[in-house]
C-alpha positions, 0 to 999 in steps of 0.5 A: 523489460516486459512487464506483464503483471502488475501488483498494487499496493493498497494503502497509499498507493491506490487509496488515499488511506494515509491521512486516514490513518493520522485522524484515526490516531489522533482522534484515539489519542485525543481520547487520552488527552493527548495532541498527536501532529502530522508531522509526528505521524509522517515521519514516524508512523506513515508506512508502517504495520498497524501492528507496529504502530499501535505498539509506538504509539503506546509506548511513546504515550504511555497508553493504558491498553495492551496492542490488541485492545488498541488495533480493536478501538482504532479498527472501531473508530476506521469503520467511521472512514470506511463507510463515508468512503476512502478515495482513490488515489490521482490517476488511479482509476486512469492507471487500472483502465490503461492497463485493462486496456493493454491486457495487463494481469492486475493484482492486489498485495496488502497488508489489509484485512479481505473485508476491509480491502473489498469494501473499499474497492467495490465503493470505488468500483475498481473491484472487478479489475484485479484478477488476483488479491493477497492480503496480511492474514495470509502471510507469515512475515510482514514487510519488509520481509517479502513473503506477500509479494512471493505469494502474490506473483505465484498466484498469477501466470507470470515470472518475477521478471515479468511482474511490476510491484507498484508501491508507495512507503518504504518497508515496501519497496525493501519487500519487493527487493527481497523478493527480486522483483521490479518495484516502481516507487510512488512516494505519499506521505513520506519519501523513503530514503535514497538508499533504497529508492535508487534500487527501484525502477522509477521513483514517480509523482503519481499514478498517471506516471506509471502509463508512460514509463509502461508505454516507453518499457514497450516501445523498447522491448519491440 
């Protein structure tokens, strides 16, 4: 395998967004006097749309609002986050500098808005690694569906063969294979099921991970 593009996922993967995402819910449920737990949310919520989650949310708390009405209160109480900073995820800025380092094509494949997205890479000054960005309002069908990633890897100047997907949650593994592209899976939150991580290249504990499958791929393809 030689593998000359790389596409990053965003949230869970590169930034650590997850237990962002439970405060948020919680503070918004807390408003409704309602307690919402981690372990509720690792299992229930972490990896999915914003979309399918606010529509859960409700219907499992009976919450007085349409969908919308909720993503645009919890897209309020996100802004708090985004100004005081999402960190990146451990290794990486350590991953993105390897990878500059061997002349990798580095994208970008979320389902985040523009904004939201270039806020955050430019407070943790990686914004300027990626030569390629593809976000949610630009594609049809969420994943698992595996329109992003098709979209993603046109934009660059490589073959499907050619591109890794690196990714943490489960609905994104499940867009990758559907788009047949080689997905490494880094897990955060919650580890998706078996069935679908033995169709991965790798399941990995973390970032700095990545440079040394990459480095062993390149001795073997010499």
């Amino acid at each position: 395998m030689q593998i000359k593009s790389i596409i990053f996922d965003l949230d869970g993967l590169l930034i650590n967004s997850e237990i962002v995402s439970f405060e948020i819910y919680k503070e918004l449920l807390a408003q409704h006097q309602h307690n919402f737990t981690l372990e509720n949310y690792a299992q229930n919520y972490s990896g999915r749309s914003s979309i399918l989650n606010m529509e859960n949310i409700i219907k499992e708390y009976r919450l007085p609002f349409s969908i919308q009405e909720g993503i645009t209160h919890s897209d309020r109480i996100e802004e708090k986050y985004v100004e005081e900073g999402i960190a990146l995820m451990n290794g990486a800025r350590e991953l993105l500098d390897y990878l500059i380092e061997k002349q990798y094509e580095i994208s970008l494949a979320s389902s985040s808005t523009r904004e939201r997205a270039f806020t955050i890479l430019k407070q943790n000054e990686i914004f300027d690694y990626f030569s390629h960005f593809t976000f949610g309002p630009e594609i049809e069908n969420g994943k698992p569906a595996p329109d992003i990633f098709l979209i993603a890897c046109k934009k660059t100047a490589f073959q499907k063969h050619e591109t890794l997907i690196l990714e943490d949650s489960q609905s994104g593994i499940q867009a990758a294979l559907a788009a047949d592209i080689p997905v490494i899976c880094v897990p955060d939150m919650k580890e998706p099921h078996e069935d679908f991580l033995s169709k991965t290249e790798e399941v990995l504990s973390s970032l700095h991970a990545v440079i040394e499958w990459l480095e062993i791929q390149n001795s073997l393809s010499k």
